[in-house]
C-alpha positions as CSV (number, residue, x, y, z in Angstrom):
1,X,-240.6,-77.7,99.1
2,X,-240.2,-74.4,97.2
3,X,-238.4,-74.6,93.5
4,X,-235.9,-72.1,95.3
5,X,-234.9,-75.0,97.5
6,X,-235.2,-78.0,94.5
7,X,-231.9,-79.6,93.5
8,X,-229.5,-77.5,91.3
9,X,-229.9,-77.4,87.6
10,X,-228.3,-76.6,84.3
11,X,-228.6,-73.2,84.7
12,X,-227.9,-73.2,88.4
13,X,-224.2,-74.8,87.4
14,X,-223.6,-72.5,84.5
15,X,-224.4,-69.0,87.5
16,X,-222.1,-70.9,89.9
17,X,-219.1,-71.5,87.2
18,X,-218.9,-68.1,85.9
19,X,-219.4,-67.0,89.8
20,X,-216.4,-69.4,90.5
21,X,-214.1,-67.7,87.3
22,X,-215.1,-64.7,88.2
23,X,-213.3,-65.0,92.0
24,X,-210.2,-66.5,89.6
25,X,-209.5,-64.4,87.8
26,X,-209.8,-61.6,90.9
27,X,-208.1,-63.2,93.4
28,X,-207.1,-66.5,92.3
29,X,-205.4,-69.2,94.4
30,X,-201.5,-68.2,95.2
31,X,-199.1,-70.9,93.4
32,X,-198.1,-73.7,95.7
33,X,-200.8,-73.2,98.3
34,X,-202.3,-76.1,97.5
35,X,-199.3,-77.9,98.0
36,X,-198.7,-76.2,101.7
37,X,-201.6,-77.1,102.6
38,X,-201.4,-81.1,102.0
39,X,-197.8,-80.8,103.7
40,X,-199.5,-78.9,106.5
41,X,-202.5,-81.6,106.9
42,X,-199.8,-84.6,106.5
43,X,-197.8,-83.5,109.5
44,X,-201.1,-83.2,111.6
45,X,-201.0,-87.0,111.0
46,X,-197.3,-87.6,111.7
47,X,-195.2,-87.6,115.3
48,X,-192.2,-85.3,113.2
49,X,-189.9,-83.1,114.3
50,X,-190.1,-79.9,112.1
51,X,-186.8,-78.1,111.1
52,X,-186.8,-74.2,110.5
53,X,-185.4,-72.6,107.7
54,X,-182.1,-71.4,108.9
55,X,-180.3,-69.8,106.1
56,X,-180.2,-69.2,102.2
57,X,-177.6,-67.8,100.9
58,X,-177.2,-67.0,97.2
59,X,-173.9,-67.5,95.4
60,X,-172.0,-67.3,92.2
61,X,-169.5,-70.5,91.6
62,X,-167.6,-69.3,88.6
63,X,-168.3,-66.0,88.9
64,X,-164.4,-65.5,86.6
65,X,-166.3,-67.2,83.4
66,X,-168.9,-66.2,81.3
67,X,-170.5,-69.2,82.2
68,X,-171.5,-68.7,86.2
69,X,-174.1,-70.7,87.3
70,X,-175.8,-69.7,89.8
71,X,-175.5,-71.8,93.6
72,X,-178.0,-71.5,96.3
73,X,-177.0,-72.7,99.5
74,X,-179.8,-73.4,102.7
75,X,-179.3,-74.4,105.9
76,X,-182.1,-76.7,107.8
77,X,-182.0,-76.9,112.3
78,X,-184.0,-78.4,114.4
79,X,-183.4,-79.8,118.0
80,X,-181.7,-83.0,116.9
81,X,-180.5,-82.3,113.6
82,X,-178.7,-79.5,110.8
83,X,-178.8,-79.8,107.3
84,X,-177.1,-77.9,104.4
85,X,-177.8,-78.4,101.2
86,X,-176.3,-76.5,97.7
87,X,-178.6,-76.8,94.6
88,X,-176.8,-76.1,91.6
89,X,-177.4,-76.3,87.9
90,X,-177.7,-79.7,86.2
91,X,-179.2,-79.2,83.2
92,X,-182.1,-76.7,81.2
93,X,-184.9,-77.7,83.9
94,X,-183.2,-80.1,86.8
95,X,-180.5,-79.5,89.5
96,X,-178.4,-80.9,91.5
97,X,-178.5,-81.1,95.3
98,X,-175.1,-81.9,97.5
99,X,-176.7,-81.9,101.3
100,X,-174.6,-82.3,104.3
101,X,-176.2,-83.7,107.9
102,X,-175.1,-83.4,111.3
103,X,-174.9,-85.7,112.8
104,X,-175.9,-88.1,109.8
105,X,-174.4,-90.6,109.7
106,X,-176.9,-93.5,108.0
107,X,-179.8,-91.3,108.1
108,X,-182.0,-91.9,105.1
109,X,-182.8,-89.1,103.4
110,X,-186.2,-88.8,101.5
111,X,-186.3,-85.4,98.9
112,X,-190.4,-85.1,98.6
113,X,-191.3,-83.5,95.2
114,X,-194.3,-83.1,93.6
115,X,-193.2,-85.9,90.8
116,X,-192.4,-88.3,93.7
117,X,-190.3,-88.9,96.4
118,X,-186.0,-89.4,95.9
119,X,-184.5,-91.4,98.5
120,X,-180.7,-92.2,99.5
121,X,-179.1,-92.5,102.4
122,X,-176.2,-90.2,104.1
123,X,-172.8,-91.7,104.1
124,X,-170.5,-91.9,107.4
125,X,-170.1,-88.0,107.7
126,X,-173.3,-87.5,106.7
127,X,-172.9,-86.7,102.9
128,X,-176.3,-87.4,100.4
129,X,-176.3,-86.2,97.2
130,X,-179.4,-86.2,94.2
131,X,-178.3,-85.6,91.1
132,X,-180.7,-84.4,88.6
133,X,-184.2,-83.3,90.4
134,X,-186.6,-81.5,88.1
135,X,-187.2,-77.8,89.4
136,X,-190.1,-76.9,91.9
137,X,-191.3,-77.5,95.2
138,X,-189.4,-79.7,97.2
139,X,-188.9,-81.3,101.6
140,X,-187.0,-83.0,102.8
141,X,-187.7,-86.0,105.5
142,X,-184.6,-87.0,107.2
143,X,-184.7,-90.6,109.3
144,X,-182.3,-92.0,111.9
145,X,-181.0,-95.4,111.0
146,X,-183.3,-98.6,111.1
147,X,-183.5,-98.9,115.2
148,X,-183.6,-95.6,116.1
149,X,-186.8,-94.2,117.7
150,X,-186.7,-90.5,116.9
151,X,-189.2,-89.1,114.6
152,X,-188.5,-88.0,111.4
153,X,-187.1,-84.4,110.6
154,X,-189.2,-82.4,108.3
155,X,-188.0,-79.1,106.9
156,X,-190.4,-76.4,105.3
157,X,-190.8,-76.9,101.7
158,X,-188.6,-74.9,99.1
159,X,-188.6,-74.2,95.4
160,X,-185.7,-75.8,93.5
């Protein structure tokens, strides 16, 4: 065995960090990709339906006061199941989500963050609502009530 092949050293670790800082700071990881992929992996594992991002529409509730806060509005399909949900302010760094499901009736709805998962479940017309969730990136996993055998619904994550 050659010393070219011998296990790493000091110095070996010290080339390979500065090697490694140096690809950092020129193309460093994008934010949240880490997160994607984890999401991405966990639904390999899963028998989930997956719910495409319909529609986000940006709005202004208030938009008379000098106080308008800002209301974002997305829409979740899939073959079984649409979702809307409005985010709007609830504080410096947390907001509120209203969410809508049809039809979703009892469904439980999980909202998956990276602090931990929320749960509730939807009321008779399908009404869910989170109060204060810190900002970033969040899912959603809706279930059918206890008995039902379809799969979860999954939507694509979002930023809050």
């Amino acid at each position: 065995m050659s010393a070219a092949s011998g296990p790493l050293d000091e110095q070996d670790v010290s080339v390979l960090g500065h090697v490694a800082a140096m690809y950092d700071a020129a193309d460093p990881v994008p934010g949240g990709l880490v997160d994607r992929l984890r999401f991405a992996i966990t639904l390999d594992a899963l028998q989930a339906e997956i719910a495409q991002l319909e529609r986000m529409d940006l709005a202004l509730a208030g938009a008379r006061s000098a106080d308008a806060t800002e209301v974002r509005t997305i829409t979740f399909t899939s073959a079984s199941l649409t979702t809307m949900v409005t985010i709007g302010q609830a504080g410096a760094d947390h907001v509120r989500v209203d969410g809508w499901a049809a039809p979703g009736a009892g469904l439980s709805v999980e909202l998956r963050t990276t602090d931990g998962v929320l749960r509730t479940v939807a009321d008779e017309s399908g009404r869910f609502v989170f109060d204060s969730v810190a900002r970033g990136l969040v899912r959603f996993v809706l279930r059918a009530a206890d008995g039902d055998a379809h799969p979860p619904v999954i939507t694509p994550s979002v930023e809050l």
